[in-house]
C-alpha positions in Angstrom: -14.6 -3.0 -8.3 -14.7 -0.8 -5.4 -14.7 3.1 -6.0 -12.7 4.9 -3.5 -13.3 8.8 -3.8 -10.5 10.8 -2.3 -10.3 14.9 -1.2 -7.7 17.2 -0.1 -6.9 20.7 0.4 -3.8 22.6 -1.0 -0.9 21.0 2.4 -1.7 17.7 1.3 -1.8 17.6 -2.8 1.2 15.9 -3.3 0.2 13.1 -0.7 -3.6 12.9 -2.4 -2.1 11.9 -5.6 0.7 9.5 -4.2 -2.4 8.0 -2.4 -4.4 7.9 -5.6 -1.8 6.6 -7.9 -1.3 3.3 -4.6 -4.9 2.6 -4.9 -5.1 2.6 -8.8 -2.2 0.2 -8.8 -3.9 -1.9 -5.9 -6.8 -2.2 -8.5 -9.4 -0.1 -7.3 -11.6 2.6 -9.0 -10.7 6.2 -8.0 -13.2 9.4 -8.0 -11.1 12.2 -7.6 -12.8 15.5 -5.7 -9.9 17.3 -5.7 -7.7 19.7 -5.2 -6.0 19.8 -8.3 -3.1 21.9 -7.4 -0.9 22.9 -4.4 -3.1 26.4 -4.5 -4.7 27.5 -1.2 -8.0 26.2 -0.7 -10.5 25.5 2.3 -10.3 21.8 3.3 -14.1 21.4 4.4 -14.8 21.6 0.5 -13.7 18.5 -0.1 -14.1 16.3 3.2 -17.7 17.4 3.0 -17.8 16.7 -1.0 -15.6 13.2 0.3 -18.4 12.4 3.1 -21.6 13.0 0.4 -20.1 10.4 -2.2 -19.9 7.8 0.4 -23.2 8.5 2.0 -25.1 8.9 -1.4 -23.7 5.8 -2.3 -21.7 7.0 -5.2 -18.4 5.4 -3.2 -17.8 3.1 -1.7 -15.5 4.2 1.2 -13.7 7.6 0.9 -10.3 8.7 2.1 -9.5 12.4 3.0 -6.3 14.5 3.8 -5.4 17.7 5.1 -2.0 18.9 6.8 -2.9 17.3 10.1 -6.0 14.7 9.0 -7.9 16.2 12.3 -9.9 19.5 10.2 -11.1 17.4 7.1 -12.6 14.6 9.2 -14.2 17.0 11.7 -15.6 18.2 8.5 -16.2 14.4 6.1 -18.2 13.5 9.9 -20.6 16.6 9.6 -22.4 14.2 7.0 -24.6 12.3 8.2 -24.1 8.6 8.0 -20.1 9.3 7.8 -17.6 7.5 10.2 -14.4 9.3 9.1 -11.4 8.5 11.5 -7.8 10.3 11.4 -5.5 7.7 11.4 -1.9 8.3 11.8 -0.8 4.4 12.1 -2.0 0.9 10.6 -3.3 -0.3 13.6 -5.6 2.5 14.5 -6.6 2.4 10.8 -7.1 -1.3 10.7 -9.6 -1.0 14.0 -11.5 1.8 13.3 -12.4 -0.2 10.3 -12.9 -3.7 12.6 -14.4 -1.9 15.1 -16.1 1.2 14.5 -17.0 0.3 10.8 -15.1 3.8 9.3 -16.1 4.6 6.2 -13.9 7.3 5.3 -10.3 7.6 6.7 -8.6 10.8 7.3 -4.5 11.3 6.9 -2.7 13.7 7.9 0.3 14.8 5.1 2.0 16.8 8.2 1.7 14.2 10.0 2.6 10.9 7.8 5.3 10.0 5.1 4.0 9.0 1.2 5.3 5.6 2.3 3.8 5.5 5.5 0.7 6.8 4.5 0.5 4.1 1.7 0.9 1.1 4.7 -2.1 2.8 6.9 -4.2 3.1 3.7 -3.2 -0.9 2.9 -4.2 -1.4 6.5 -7.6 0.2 6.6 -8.8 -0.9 3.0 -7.7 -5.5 3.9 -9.8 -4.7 7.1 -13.4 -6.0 7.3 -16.3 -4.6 10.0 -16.7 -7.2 12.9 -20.1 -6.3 13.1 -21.1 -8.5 16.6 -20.8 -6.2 20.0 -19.5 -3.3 17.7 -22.5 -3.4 15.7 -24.7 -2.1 18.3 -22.4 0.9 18.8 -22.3 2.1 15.2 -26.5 1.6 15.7 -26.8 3.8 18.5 -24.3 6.9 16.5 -26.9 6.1 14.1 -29.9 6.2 16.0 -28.7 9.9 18.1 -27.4 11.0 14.0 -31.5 10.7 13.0 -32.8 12.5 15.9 -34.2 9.6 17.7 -34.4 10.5 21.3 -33.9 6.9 22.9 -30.4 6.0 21.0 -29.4 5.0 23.9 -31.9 1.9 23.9 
């Protein structure tokens, strides 16, 4: 069973669990990294605590939520190895999955209606990396991630 871990700060609670409870029913194992409340709380705490699940390998993919989706993936992509993409319809979310292989996606609870948000989550979870010309793409992010100084080869 796939284990999806999930994060968000205080704006997007309510939307974190309506997410959570969706992918429970859709049959998939949930890590929880909070918040736990609607309480004021910094949202790099828990992209960044999203983002190290997934790239330790302790998740499989990882979704993240603030009010607007844009602060928490800035902060989910500061780990390295993490493709987090803010998503505020099921067709960006279904490509950045086809096409740029995103391992965490970002919502924004501003930004998205519970139903909405469940659709773009739907969306982004069917979809499958293409691998093929995007492959060399994700390679080269990669390759500048490590330090090597001819990604661009």
């Amino acid at each position: 069973m796939e284990v999806i871990a999930i994060g968000s700060d205080h704006a997007a609670f309510e939307l974190k669990e309506n997410i959570r409870e969706f992918l429970i029913e859709s049959g998939y194992n949930v890590k929880d990294l909070g918040t736990d409340s609607s309480r004021s709380v910094d949202y790099p705490d828990f992209g960044i605590a999203v983002g190290e699940c997934v790239a330790k390998g302790k998740c499989d993919r990882g979704i993240v939520i603030c009010g607007t989706g844009i602060g928490i993936s800035i902060s989910a992509n500061k780990v390295k190895g993490i493709r987090a993409a803010s998503c505020s319809d099921p067709y960006s979310a279904r490509l950045a999955r086809e096409h740029n292989n995103a391992n965490v996606l970002a919502l924004g609870a501003r930004i998205v209606a519970p139903e909405y948000a469940r659709i773009i989550v739907k969306a982004w979870l069917d979809a499958q990396f293409l691998e093929g010309r995007h492959q060399k793409r994700i390679q080269k992010i990669a390759r500048y991630e490590s330090g090597d100084p001819n990604w661009k080869q």
